[in-house]
N, C-alpha and C positions, 0 to 999 in steps of 0.2 A: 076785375082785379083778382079775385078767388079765383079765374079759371087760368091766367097769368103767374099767378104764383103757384097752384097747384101742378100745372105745366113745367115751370122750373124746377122745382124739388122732382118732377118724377126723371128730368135731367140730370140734376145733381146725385140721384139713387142711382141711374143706368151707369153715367161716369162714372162714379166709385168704385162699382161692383167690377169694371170693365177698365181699372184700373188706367184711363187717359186723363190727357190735362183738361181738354173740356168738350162738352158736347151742347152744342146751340143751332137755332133755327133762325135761317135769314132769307130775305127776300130779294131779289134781284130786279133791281127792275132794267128794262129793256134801253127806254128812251132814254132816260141819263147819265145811265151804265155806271149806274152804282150800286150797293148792296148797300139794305136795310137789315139792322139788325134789330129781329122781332124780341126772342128768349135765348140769353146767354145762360146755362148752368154753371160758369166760374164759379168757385167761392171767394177769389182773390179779383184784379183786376179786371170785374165785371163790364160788358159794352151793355151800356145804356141801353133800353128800346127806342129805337129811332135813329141809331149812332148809323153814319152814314161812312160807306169806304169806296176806293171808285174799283172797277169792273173793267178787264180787260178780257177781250176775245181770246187772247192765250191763257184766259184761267182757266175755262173746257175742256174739257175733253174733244171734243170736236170743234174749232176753232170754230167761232164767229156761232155757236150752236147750242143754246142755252139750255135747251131739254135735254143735254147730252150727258149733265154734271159737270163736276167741276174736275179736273183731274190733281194731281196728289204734289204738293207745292211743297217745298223744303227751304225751311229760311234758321236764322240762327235765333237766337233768346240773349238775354242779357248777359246771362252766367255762362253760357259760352256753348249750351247745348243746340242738340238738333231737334229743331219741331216742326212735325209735317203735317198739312193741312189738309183734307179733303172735304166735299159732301156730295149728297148723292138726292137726287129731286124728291121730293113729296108729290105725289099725284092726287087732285081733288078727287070728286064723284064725276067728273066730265072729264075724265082721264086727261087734265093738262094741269101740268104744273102748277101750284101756287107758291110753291116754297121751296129750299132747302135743308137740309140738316147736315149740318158743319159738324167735322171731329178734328181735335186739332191732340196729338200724342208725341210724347218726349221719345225721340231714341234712345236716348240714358235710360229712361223711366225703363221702355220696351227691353234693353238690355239689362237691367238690374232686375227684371220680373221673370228675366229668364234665370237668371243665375239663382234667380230665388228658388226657383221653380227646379233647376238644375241640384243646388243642392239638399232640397226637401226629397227630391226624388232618391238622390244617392243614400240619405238617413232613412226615409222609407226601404230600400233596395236590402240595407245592412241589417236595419232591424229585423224586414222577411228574414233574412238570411239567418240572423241570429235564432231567429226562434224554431226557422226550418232545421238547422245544425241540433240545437236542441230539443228538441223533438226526435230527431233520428238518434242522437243519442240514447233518450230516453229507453225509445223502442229497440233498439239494439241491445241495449243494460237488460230492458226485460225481458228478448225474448232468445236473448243468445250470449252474455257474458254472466248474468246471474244463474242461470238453469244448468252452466257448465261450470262453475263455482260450486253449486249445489252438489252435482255428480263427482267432480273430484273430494267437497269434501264427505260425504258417502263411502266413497271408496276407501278412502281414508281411512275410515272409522272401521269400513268392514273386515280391512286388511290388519288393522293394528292390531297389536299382540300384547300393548298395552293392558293391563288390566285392570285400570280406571277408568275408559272406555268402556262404559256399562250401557253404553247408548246406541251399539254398533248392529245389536239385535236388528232385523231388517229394515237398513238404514235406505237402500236402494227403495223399498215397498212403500217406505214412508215420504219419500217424495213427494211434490205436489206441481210435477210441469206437467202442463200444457201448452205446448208454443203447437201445434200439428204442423209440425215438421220432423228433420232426422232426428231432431235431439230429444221432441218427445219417443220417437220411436228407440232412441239408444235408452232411453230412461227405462221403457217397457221392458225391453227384453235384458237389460240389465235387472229389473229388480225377478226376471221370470230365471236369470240363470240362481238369483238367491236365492229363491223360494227352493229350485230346484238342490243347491248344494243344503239348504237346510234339512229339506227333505231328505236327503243322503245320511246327511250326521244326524239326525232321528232314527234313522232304519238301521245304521253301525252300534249307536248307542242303546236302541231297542235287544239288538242282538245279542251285543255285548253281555248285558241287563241276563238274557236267557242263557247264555253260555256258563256265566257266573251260579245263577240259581242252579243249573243241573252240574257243576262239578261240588258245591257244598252239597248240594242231594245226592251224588255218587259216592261222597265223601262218609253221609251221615249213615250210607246202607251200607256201607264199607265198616264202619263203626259202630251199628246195631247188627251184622253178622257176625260179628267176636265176640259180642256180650249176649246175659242170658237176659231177657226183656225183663224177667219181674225182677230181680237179684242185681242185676248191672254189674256179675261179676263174669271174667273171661268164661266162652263157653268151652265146651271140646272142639270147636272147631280150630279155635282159637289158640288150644294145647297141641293140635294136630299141625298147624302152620308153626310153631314157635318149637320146635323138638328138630324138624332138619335144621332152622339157624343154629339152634345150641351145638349141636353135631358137628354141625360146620367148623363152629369158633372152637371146638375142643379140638378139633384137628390141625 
């Protein structure tokens, strides 16, 4: 009885998984040409062990040919569906037949397990799809609409004439892309043309700086060779330049 009922459930486990109406072992016999039915796994309108059904030579596959199987019978159901029948022999240790194993599956079932199947796949297909979309986005954002956001606003800053724009100081240098492509390389030699113009306005404002120191220094020798260094009153030089203007103005 335990190896009977432990036989059935592992029927009723296979069916389930394998989503048919039922899967059962039966036995044919020759001389009465009937089928014995050994284990049904039904959960519903179970056949008895012993249930007897008659046996005709066009159930074969090979007519009149029992070790040939049964081949694939197609009859109707209550509710108005299609259920097709087959089994296929059981081979003992003396390789002949002792049995069958009968599958018996709805075509409704069969076609609603595809549509199942059909649209699990499609929600599958969309979700790839969605996450692959977002994803390229992602990487797109990072490594080619941000990095050129970044440089436009740089330029921005370096270019404005603003003078609340206190941040515009090497704004190209202060970048931080990395994508190794063109736009790391335009970031590069953008912030090398800044370095380079800063360097310029250094070396003009350096100049400037010394142009300025030597005309107040030309100015100031200008200004201690008129006067007398310890007295700081006009010297004779200074009465010697200032007598042709007077001369001048009296004429």
């Amino acid at each position: 009885m335990e190896e009977f009922i432990s036989l059935r459930d592992a029927l009723r486990r296979s069916q389930d998984v394998a989503h048919v109406e039922c899967l059962y072992i039966i036995f044919p016999d020759k001389e009465t040409h009937r089928i014995v039915y050994l284990v049904d796994g039904a959960h519903e309108d179970i056949w008895e062990p012993g249930t007897l059904e008659v046996l005709y030579d066009t159930d074969f596959r090979e007519k009149g040919n029992i070790d040939s199987g049964f081949g694939s019978l197609m009859s109707d159901t209550e509710d108005g569906n299609k259920l097709v029948t087959t089994a296929m022999p059981i081979y003992g240790s003396n390789h002949r037949v002792i049995a069958y194993a009968g599958l018996d599956y709805s075509i409704e079932s069969l076609l609603e397990n595809q549509r199942h199947f059909l649209i699990v796949s499609i929600i599958m297909i969309a979700l790839l799809s969605a996450i692959s979309a977002f994803v390229v986005i992602r990487l797109v954002d990072r490594s080619i609409v941000k990095p050129i956001n970044a440089l436009s606003d740089a330029s921005v800053r370096f270019y404005s004439t603003d003078p609340e724009m206190t941040d515009k100081v090497n704004s190209f240098s202060n970048l931080n892309i990395h994508t190794g492509d063109e736009i790391e390389t335009l970031a590069e030699s953008m912030a090398k043309m800044e370095k380079d113009i800063d360097d310029h306005i250094k070396a003009l404002l350096s100049t400037k700086r010394e142009l300025t120191n030597t005309r107040e220094y030309a100015e100031e020798m200008a200004r201690s060779a008129n006067k007398d260094p310890l007295t700081g009153v006009k010297n004779k030089r200074s009465y010697e330049t200032a007598v042709p203007r007077l001369q001048i103005r009296r004429r």
